[in-house]
N, C-alpha and C positions, 0 to 999 in steps of 0.2 A: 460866397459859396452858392454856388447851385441848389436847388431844391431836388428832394428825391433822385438823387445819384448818389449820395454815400450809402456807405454799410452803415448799421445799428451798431455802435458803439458803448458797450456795457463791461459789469466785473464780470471777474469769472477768477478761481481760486488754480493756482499754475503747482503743482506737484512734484518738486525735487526726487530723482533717483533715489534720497536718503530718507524719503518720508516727509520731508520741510513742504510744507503750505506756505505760497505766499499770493495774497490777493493783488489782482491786477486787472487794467481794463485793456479791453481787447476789441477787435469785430470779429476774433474767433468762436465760431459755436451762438450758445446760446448762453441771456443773461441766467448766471446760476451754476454751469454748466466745471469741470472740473479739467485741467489738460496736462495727463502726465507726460512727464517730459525722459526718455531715456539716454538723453547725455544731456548732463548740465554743467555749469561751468562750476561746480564743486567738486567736481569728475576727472572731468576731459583736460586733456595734458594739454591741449591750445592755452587754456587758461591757469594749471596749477603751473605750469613750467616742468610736472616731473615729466619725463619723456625715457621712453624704452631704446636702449643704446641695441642699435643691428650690430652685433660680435662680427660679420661675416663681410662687412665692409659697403658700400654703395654702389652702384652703377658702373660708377668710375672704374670703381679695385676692384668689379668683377670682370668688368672687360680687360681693363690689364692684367688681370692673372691670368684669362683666357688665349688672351693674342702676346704673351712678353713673348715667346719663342721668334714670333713674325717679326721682320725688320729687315733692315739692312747689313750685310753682314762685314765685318771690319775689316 
């Protein structure tokens, strides 16, 4: 490794959404220093798997509800 080109690499305490403390090292901030986090993966549906079902259909079934009349006619 190079001399004086990295970042200062220290702990630093990471702040769960829920209040959970957990110590970790970082080259974020400074040694000490606390980083709350507003999605974490106690939270966020990438990671619980719960996910919000759209009632109202995707992309797809809005465009086709929009254009079914257009077409070719029989």
């Amino acid at each position: 490794m190079k001399k004086d080109i990295h970042p200062e690499y220290h702990d630093l305490t990471v702040v769960m959404t829920d209040g959970t403390e957990l110590p970790m090292r970082s080259t974020y901030g400074k040694a000490g220093q606390s980083l709350r986090l507003d999605i974490d993966i106690k939270t966020h549906p990438a990671w619980t798997g719960v996910q919000r079902l759209n009632e109202s259909g995707g992309q797809v079934a809005k465009f086709n509800k929009r254009f079914a009349g257009l077409g070719l006619k029989k």
